[in-house]
C-alpha positions as CSV (number, residue, x, y, z in Angstrom):
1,X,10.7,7.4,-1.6
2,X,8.2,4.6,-0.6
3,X,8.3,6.5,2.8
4,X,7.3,9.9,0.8
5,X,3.9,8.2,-0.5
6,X,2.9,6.8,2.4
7,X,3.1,9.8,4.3
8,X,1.6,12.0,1.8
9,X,-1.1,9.1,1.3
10,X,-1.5,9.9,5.2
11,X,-1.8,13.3,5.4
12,X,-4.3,12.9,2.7
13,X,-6.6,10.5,5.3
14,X,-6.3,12.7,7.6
15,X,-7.7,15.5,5.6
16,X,-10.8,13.3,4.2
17,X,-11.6,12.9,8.1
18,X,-11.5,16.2,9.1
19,X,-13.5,17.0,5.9
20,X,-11.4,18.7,3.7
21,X,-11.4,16.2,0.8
22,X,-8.9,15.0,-1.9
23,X,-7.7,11.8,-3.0
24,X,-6.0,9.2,-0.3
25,X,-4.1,6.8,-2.3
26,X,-1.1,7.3,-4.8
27,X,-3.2,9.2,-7.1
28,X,-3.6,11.8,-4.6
29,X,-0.5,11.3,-3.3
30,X,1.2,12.0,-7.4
31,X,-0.7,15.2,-7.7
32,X,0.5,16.5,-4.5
33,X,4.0,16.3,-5.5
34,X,3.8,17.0,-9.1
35,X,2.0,20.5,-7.5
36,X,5.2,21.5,-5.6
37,X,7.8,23.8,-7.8
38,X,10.5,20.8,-8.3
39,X,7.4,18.1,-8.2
40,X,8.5,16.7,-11.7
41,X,12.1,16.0,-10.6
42,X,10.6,14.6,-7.0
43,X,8.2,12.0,-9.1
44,X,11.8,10.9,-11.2
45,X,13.7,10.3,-8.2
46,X,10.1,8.4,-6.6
47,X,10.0,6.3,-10.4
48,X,14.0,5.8,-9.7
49,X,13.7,5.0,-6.5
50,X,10.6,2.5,-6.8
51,X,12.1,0.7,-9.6
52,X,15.5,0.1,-7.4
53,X,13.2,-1.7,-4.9
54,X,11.5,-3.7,-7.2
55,X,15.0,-5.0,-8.7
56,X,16.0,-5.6,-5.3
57,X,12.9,-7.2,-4.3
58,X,13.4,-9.4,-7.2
59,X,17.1,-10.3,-6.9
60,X,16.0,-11.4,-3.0
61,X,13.2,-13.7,-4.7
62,X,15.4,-15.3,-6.8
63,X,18.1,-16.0,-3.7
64,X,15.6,-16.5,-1.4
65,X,16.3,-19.2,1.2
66,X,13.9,-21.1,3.7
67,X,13.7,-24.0,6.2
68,X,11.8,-26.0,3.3
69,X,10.4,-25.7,-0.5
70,X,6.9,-24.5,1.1
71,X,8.3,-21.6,2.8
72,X,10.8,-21.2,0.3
73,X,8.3,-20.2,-2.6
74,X,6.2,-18.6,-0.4
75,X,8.7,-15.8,0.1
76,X,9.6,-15.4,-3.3
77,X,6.0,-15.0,-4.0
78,X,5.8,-12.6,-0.9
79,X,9.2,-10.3,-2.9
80,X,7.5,-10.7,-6.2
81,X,4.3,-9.4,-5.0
82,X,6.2,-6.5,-3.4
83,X,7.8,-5.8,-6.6
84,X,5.0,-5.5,-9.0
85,X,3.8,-3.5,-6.1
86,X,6.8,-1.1,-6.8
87,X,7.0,-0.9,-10.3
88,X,3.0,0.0,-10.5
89,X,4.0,2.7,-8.4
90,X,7.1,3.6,-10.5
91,X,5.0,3.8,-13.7
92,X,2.6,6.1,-12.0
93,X,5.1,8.3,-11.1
94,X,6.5,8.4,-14.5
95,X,3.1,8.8,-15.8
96,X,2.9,12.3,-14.1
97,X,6.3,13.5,-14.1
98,X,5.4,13.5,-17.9
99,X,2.8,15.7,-17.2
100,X,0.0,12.7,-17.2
101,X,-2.5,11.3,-15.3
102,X,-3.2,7.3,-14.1
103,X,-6.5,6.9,-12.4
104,X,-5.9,4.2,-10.7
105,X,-9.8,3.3,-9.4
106,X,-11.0,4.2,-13.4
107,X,-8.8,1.4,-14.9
108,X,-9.7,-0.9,-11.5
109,X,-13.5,-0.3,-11.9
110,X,-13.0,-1.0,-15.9
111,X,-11.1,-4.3,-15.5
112,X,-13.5,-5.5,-12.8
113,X,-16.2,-4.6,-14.7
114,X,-14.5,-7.2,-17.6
115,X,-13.7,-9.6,-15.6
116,X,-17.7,-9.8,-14.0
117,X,-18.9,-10.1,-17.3
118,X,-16.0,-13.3,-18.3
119,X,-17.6,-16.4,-17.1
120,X,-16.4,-17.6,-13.4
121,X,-15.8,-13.5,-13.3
122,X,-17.9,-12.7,-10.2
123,X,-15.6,-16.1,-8.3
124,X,-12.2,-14.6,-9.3
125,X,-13.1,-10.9,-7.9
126,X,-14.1,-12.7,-5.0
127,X,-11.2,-14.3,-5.0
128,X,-8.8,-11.5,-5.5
129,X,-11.1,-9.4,-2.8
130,X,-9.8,-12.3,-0.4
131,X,-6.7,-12.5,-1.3
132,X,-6.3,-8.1,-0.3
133,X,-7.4,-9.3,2.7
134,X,-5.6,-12.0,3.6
135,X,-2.3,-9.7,2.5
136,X,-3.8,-7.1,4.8
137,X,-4.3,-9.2,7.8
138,X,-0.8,-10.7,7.0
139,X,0.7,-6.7,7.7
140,X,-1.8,-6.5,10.7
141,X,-0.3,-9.7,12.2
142,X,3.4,-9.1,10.9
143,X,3.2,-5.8,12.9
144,X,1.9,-7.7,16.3
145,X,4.3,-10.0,15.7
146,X,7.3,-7.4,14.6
147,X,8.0,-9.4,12.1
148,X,10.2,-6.3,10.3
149,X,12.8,-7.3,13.3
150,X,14.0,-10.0,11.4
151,X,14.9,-7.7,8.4
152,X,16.6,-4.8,10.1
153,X,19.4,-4.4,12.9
154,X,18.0,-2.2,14.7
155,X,20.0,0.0,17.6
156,X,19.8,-1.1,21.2
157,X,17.8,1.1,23.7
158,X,15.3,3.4,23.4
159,X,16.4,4.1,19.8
160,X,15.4,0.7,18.3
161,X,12.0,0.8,20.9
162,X,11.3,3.5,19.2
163,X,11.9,2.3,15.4
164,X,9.9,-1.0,16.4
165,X,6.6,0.8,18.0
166,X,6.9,2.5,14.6
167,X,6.7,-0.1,12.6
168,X,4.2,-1.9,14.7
169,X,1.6,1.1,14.0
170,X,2.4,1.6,10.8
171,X,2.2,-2.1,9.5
172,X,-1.4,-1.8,11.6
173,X,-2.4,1.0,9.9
174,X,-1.8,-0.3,6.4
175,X,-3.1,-3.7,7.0
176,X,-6.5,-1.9,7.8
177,X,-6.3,0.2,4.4
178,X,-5.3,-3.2,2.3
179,X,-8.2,-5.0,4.5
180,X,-10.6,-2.4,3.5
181,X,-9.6,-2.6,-0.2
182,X,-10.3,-5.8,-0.1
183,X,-13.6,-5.7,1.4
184,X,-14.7,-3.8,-1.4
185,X,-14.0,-6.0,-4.0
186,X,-15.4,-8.6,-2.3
187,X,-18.6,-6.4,-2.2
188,X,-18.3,-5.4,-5.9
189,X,-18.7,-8.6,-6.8
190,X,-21.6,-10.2,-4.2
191,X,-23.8,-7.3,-5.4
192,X,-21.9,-7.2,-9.1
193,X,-21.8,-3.7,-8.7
194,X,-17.7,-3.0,-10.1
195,X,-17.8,0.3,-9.6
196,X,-17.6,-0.6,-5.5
197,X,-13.9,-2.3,-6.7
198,X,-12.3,0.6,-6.1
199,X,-9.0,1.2,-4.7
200,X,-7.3,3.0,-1.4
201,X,-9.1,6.2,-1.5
202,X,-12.9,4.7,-1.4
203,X,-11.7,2.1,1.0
204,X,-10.6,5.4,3.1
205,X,-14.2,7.1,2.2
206,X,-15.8,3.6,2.9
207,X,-14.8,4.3,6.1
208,X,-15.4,7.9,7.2
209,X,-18.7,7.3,6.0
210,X,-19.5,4.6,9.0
211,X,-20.1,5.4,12.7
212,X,-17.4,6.7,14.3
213,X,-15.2,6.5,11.2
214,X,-13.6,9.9,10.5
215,X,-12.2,8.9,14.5
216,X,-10.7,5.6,12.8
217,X,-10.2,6.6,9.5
218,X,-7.9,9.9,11.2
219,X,-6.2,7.3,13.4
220,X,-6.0,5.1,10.4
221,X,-4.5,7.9,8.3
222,X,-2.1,9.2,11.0
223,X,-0.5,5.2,11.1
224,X,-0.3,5.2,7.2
225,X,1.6,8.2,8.2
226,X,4.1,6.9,10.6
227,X,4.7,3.9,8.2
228,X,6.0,6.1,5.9
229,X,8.3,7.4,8.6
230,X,9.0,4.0,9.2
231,X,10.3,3.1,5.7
232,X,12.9,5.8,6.2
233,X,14.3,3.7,9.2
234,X,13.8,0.4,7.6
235,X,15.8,1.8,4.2
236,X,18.6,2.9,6.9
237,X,18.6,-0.2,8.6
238,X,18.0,-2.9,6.4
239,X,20.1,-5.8,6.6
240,X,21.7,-6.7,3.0
């Protein structure tokens, strides 16, 4: 189901830079399915299937193993990021399957705007902003490297080529769009302006709007695409 979103979220970037609007993130990517006739039984099965990553996700935190202590807690913090990642997209889906609606850059802007006005506000956006980025460069990297190779068994030949160029373009492609999101907090709070801590879909906007970027932001949007292809591969393939 993770695979669903991401490709939806794609197709959704690739209609921003070709100039036919909508909402490129999960938001977007809700509405889309909630619009289709079984959409409310779809956004179950994507709550379902979200929340059975996120246990997983947990259980591999908590039986994590590593060289030394370092590495050791740093993947369990890697999992347990990945799960609150899952169950905040499992609550959205329940949200709409209910027949309601999470904006997700509303409640960011409103909490950033809170947290500016809390003294040491401005340093922990900043913060934060750095952190998006440092967990988007980490995808960029982890696709150069291919470092989803150590998580799968992938088939010899062409097949497993194949799989691994995918998930090389798609970890690219969402590194940028985390990198982005970042970016803008980091901007929200050097001109303490919250309402530019927004999430995917003005990073995605952000970036149409520069030189050159409805090329990039199609290219970018295409990859988010393909990563969602990839999560198909990587549920099939997963080493347990």
């Amino acid at each position: 189901m993770l695979g669903v979103v991401h490709i939806i979220i794609g197709a959704l970037a690739v209609s921003i830079a070709v100039g036919a609007g909508g909402d490129a993130d999960q938001d977007g990517a809700m509405e889309q399915i909630r619009s289709t006739p079984i959409g409310g039984a779809l956004l179950w099965c994507v709550a379902a299937g979200m929340l059975a990553l996120a246990i997983w996700q947990i259980t591999a935190a908590v039986v994590a193993a590593a060289p030394d202590e370092a590495k050791r807690w740093g993947r369990r913090a890697s999992l347990l990021g990945a799960a609150v990642a899952y169950l905040v997209i499992a609550g959205m889906a329940s949200v709409y399957a209910v027949g309601g609606r999470a904006d997700a850059e509303e409640t960011t802007q409103t909490l950033s705007a809170r947290v500016m006005a809390a003294p040491g506000g401005v340093i922990l956006i900043v913060v934060l902003g750095l952190g998006v980025i440092a967990i988007g460069v980490g995808f960029i990297v982890g696709g150069l490297r291919r470092v989803f190779e150590k998580t799968m068994d992938l088939p010899a030949g062409a097949p497993g080529k194949g799989i691994a160029t995918l998930g090389v373009i798609g970890y690219i492609a969402k590194g940028i769009a985390v990198a982005l999101t970042g970016t803008l907090f980091v901007v929200a709070a050097w001109t303490q302006d919250p309402d530019k801590a927004a999430g995917l879909d003005a990073a995605l906007h952000s970036l149409a709007a520069l030189p050159l970027g409805r090329i990039a932001l199609l290219l970018v949007g295409v990859g988010l695409a393909v990563y969602g292809v990839f999560c198909f591969a990587r549920a099939r393939l997963a080493r347990m």
